[in-house]
C-alpha positions in Angstrom: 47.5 64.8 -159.9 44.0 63.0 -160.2 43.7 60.3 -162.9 41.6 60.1 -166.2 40.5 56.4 -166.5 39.5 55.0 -169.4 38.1 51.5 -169.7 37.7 49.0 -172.5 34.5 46.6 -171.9 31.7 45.5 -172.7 28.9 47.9 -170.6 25.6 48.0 -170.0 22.6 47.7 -171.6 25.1 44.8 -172.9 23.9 41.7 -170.8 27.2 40.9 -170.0 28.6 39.8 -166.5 31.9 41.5 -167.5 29.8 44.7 -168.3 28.1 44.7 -164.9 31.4 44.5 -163.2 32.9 47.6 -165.3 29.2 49.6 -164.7 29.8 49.3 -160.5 33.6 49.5 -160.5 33.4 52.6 -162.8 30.2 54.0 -159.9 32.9 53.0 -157.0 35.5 54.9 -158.3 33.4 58.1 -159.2 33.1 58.6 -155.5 36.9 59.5 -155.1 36.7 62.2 -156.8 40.0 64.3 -155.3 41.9 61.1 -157.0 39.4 60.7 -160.2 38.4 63.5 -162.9 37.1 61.7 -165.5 35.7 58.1 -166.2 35.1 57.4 -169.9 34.4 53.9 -171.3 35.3 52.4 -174.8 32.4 49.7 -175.4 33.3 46.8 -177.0 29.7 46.0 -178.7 27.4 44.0 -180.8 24.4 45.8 -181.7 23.4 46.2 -177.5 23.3 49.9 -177.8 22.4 52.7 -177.4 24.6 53.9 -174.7 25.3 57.1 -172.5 27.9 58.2 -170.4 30.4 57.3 -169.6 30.4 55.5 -172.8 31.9 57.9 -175.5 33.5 55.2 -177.7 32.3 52.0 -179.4 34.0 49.3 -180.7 32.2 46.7 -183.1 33.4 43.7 -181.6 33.7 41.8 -185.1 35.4 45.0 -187.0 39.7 44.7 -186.4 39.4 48.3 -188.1 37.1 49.2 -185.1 39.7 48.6 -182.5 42.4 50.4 -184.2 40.4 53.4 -184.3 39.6 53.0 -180.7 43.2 53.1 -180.0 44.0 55.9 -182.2 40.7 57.7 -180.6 41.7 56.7 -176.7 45.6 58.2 -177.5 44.4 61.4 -178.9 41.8 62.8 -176.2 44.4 60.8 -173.4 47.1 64.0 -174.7 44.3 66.6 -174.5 43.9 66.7 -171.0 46.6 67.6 -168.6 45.9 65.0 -166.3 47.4 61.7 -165.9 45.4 58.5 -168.1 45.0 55.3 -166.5 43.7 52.6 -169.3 41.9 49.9 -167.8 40.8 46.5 -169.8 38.3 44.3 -169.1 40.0 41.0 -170.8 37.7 38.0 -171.3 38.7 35.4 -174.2 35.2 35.3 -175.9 35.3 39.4 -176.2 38.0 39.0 -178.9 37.5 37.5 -182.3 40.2 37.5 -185.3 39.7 38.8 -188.3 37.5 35.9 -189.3 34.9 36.3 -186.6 36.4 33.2 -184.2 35.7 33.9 -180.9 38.1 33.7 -178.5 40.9 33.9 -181.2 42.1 37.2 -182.2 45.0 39.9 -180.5 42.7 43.2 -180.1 43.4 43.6 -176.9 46.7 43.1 -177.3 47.4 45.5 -180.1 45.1 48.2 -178.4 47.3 47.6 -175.2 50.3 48.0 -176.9 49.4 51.0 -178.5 48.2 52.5 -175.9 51.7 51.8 -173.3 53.9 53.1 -176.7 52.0 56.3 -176.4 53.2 57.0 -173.0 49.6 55.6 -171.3 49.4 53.6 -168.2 48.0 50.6 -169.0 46.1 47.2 -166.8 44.3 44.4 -167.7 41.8 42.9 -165.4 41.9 38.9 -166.5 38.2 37.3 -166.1 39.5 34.4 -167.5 42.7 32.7 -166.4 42.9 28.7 -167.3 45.2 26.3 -165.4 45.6 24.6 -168.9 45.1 26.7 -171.7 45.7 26.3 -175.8 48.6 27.8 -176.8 47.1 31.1 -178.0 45.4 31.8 -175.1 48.3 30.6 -173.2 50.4 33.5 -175.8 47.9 36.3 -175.3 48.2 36.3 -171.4 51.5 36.4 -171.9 51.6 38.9 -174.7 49.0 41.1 -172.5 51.8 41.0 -169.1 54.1 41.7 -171.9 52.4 44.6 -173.2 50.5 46.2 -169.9 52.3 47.6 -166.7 50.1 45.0 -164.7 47.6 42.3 -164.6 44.9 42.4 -161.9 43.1 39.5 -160.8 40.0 38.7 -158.4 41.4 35.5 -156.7 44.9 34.8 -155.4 44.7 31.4 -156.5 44.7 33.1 -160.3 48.1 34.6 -159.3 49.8 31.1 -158.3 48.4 29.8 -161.7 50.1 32.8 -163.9 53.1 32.8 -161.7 53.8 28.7 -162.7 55.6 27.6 -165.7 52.3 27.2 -167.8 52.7 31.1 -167.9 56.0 32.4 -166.2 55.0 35.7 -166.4 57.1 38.0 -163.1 55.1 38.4 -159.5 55.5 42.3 -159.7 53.2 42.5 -162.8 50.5 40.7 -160.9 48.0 42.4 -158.8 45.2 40.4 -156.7 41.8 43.1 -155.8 38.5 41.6 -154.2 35.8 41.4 -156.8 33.6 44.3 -155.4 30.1 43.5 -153.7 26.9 46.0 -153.9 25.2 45.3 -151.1 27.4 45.3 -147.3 24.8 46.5 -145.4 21.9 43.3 -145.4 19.5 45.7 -142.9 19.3 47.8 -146.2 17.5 44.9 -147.6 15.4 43.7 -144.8 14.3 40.2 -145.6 11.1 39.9 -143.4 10.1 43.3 -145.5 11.2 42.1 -149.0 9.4 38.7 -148.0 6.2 40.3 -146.9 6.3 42.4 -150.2 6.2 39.1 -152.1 4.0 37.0 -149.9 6.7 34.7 -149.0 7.4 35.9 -145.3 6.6 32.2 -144.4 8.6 30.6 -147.0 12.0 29.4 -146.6 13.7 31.1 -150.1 16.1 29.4 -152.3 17.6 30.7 -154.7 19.8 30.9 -158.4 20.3 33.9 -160.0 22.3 35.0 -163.3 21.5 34.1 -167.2 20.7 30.6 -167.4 23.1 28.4 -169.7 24.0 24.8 -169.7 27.6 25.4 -167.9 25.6 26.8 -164.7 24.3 23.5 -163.7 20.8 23.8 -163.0 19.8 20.7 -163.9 21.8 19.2 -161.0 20.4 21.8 -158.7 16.7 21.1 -159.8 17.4 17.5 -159.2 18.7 18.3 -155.5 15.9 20.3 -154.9 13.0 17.5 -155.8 15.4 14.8 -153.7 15.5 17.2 -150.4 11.8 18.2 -150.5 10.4 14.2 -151.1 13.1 12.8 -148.6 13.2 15.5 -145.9 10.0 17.5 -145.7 6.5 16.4 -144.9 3.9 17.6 -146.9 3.6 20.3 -145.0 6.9 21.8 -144.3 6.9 21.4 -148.5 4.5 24.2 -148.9 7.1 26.7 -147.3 10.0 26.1 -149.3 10.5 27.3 -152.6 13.5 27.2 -155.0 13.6 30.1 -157.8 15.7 30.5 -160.3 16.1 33.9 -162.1 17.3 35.3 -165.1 16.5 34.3 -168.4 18.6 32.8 -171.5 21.4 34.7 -172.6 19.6 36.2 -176.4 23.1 35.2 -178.1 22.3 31.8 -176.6 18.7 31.4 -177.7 20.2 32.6 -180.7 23.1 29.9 -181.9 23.0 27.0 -184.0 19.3 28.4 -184.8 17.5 28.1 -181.6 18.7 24.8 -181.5 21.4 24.6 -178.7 18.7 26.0 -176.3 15.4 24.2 -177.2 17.6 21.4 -176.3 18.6 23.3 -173.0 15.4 23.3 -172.0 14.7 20.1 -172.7 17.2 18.8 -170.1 15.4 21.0 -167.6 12.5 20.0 -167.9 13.4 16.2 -167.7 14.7 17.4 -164.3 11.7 19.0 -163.3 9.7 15.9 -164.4 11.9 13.0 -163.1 12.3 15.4 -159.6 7.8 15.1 -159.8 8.0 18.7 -158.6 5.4 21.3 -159.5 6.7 24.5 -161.3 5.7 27.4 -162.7 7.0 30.4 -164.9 6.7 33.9 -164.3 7.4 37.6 -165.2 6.2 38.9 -161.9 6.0 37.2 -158.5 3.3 39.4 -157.4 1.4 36.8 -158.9 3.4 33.7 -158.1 1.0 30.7 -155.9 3.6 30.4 -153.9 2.1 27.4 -151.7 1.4 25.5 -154.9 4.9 25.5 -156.4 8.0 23.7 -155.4 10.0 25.6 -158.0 9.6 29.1 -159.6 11.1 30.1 -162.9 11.4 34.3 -162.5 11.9 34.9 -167.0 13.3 38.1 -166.8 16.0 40.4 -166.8 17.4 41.1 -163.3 18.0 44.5 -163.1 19.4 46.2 -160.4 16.7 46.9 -158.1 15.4 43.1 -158.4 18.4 41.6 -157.8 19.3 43.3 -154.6 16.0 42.3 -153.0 16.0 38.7 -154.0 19.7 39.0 -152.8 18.1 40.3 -149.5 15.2 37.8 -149.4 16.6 34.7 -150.3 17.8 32.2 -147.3 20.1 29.6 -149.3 22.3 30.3 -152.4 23.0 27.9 -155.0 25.5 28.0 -157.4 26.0 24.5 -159.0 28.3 25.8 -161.8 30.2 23.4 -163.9 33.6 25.0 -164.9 35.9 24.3 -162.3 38.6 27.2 -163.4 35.9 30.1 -163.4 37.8 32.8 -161.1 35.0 35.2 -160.9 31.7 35.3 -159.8 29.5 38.4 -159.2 26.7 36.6 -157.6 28.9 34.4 -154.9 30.4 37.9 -154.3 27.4 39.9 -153.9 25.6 37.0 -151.7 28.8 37.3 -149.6 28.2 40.9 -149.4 24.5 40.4 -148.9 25.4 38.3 -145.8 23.9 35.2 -146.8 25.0 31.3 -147.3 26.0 29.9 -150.4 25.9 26.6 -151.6 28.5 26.1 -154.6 30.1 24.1 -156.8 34.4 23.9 -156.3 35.0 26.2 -158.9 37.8 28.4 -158.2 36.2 31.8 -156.4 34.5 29.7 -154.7 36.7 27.4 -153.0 38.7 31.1 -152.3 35.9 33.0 -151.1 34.2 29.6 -149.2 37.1 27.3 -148.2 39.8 30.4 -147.9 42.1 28.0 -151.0 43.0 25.5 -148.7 43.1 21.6 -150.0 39.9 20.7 -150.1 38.6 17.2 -150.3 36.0 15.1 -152.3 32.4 15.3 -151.5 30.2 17.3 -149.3 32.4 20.0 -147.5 30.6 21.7 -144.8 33.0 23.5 -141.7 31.9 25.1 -138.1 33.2 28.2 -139.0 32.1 28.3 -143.6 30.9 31.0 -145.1 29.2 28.6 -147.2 29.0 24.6 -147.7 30.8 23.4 -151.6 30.2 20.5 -153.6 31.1 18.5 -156.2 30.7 19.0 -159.8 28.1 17.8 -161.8 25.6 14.4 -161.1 27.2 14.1 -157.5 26.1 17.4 -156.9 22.6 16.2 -156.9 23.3 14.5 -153.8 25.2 16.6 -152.2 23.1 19.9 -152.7 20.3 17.8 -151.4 22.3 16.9 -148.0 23.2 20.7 -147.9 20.1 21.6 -147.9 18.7 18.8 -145.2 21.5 20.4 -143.4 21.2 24.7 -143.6 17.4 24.3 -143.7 16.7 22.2 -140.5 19.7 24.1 -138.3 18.6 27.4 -137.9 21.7 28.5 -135.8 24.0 27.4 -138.0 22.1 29.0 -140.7 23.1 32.3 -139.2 26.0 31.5 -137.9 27.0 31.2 -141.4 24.9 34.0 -142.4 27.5 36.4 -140.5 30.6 34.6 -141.4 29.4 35.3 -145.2 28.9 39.0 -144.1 32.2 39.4 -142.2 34.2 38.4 -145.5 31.8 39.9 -147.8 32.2 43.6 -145.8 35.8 43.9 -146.5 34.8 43.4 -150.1 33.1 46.5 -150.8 33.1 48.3 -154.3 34.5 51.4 -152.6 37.6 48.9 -151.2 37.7 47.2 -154.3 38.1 50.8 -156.3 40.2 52.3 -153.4 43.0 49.7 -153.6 42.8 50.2 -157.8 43.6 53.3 -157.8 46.4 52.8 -155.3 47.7 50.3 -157.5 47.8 52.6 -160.5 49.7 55.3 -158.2 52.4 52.3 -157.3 52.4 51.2 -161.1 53.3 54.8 -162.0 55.5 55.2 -159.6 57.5 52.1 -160.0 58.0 53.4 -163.9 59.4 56.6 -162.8 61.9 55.3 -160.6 65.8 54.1 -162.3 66.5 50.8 -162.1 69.7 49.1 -161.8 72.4 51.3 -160.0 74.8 50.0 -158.0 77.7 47.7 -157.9 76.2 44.0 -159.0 77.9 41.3 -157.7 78.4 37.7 -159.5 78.2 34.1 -157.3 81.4 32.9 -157.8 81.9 31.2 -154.5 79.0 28.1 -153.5 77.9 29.2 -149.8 75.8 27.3 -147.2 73.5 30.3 -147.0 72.4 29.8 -150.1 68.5 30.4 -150.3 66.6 28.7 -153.1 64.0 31.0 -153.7 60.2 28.9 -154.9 58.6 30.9 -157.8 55.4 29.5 -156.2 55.7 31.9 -153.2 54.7 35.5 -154.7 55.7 38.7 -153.6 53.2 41.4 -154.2 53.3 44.6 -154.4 
């Protein structure tokens, strides 16, 4: 019997990372369609409409009575087909307020979940958010969501260890690791000579940051890099062929808070960077009409949408990603540069010290192996440093530039939306399975005898299913 999935999440035109990722994993699995018959989303919104399908429900983020009626509304159709119904959440702290407007404080999803599993539904929660040391209600509501779901899915293994210790306890089986899908696993899609001719910038050696600029993605740092590597290691020259752009604009709700504020002072800092770095910069809408020669550093104020984002994905030679929080699991554009087939330069946040470093120990400093996917960094000022040397280091070595280049692409192939959406829906056929089958029979036996052979099982190790 095929499966009706229903997901709660925020969806696009939403700018919303979390939104993104339901939008393609929603596309992946409408290609399966003798497993899939319907895909319906529940939008958890603020004002970002209007939408279309698959978006049939809203909820108003802000409005507890708006969740309850999505639950009530998500039961009743779920009994009006004859077909199996799959509810999927996308769970991120800062998508669920209390009943005074707190962010990052209320139980919707909880409730909603539990409403949803006491009316017979099958019910997962993608975490997008899992903290090595939470408050105690975020701490409560993971647990209350393992509590109240038939399983917990996960983009990094590393996420699993976490909920798995005694800072969450929660049991193995509920937990589910799936690859954060990638669009793009097939880089002569997106030829870079062609996408670099198209933008005048076939002889320019293309770095690149992509994603809504915030404080918390570090581009300060990055900026700072940038001006040290082009004074220190380029002659004049070589400097007209290297450009670093950074895309995306301000998140609105940013530009918004504390009155404009919070970002006038953003921008202040990066402009002190550009300034101290004595690069030259410019801002644009369109780079058809970039001076590419003239510009160290290219500010593309836009909205990436789909189309743009896979060629500058295709065009760029060097990602960097000099995020700040070290705990972030998840990252859409390591994954899809991965998938792009091209080499990162990161922070050690979490994904990428799983995706990059394959979650072995890493050590302090500059990290850069024969066989990366990618070189990492440190956090924060020493990142400056550090990018720089990266950069001396990927820009002057051409063959270990793409030697990397198909490492990234090896890892980012099995990593596919289609694999990603596959092994979902297998894990919703073992999660229903596992609730049809009887637990318990059979004699059960009591140690009352010490023995040798004795194993003492580590809850670190986890068994999956």
């Amino acid at each position: 019997m095929a499966w009706n999935i229903r997901m709660v999440s925020t969806y696009p035109p939403r700018r919303c990372g979390i939104g993104t990722f339901c939008r393609d994993l929603a596309n992946a699995l409408s290609h399966f369609t003798g497993e899939v018959s319907n895909i319906r989303v529940t939008a958890i919104d603020k004002h970002d409409g209007p939408y279309s399908i698959p978006v049939d429900l809203v909820i108003h983020q802000y409005s507890p009575a708006s969740w309850k009626r999505a639950a009530q509304e998500i039961i009743s159709r779920a009994k009006e087909t004859g077909n199996r119904t799959a509810v999927i959440f996308q769970h991120e702290f800062g998508l669920d307020p209390d009943e005074d407007g707190r962010d990052g404080c209320g139980g919707n999803f909880i409730r909603i979940a539990e409403a949803c599993g006491a009316a017979g539904l099958l019910t997962v929660v993608y975490l997008h958010t899992v903290l090595e040391n939470p408050n105690d209600h975020q701490r409560r509501s993971i647990k209350d969501l393992a509590e109240r779901s038939d399983g917990l899915i996960v983009t990094t293994e590393s996420a699993i260890d976490i909920l798995e210790s005694p800072t969450y306890g929660i049991n193995p089986l509920k937990l589910k690791h799936i690859d954060h899908g990638v669009r793009m696993h097939d880089p002569s899609e997106y030829d870079r000579f062609k996408i670099k001719t198209e933008y005048g910038i076939n002889d320019v050696f293309l770095a690149t940051s992509l994603g809504l600029l915030s404080p918390g993605k570090g581009i300060p740092h990055s900026i700072r890099a940038w001006g040290r590597f082009v004074h220190e290691s380029c002659t004049r020259a070589q400097r007209q062929h290297l450009v670093y752009l950074i895309g995306g604009q301000s998140h609105p709700e940013f530009i918004r808070t504390n009155d404009g504020r919070d970002y006038r002072a953003f921008m202040e800092i990066i402009h002190e960077a550009l300034n101290e770095s004595r690069l030259v910069w410019c801002r644009t809408a369109d780079l058809g009409s970039v001076n590419w020669i003239n510009n160290d550093v290219v500010f593309l104020e836009t909205f990436l949408d789909e189309g743009t984002l896979l060629k500058l994905y295709g065009a760029t030679n060097v990602m960097i990603l000099p995020y700040l929080n070290m705990e972030q699991i998840s990252s859409g554009i390591l994954a899809d540069t991965l998938g792009s087939g091209r080499v990162a330069i990161a922070t050690k946040f979490r994904y990428a010290l799983e995706l990059l470093y394959s979650n072995r120990p890493c050590p302090a400093g500059l990290v850069i192996e024969r066989h990366a996917r990618g070189i990492l960094v440190d956090p924060g000022p020493p990142s400056a440093d550090q990018i720089a040397q990266a950069l001396d280091f990927i820009v002057f070595d051409k063959d270990v530039r793409l030697r990397m280049e198909k490492q990234a692409h090896q890892r980012g192939y099995q990593m596919r939306w289609a694999n990603s959406a596959w092994a979902l829906l297998q894990y919703l056929d073992f999660v229903s399975q596992e609730k049809d089958i009887p637990q318990g029979r059979g004699v059960t036996f009591l140690r009352k005898k010490a023995s040798p052979l004795t194993v003492h099982f580590k809850k670190s190790a986890h068994i999956k299913p």
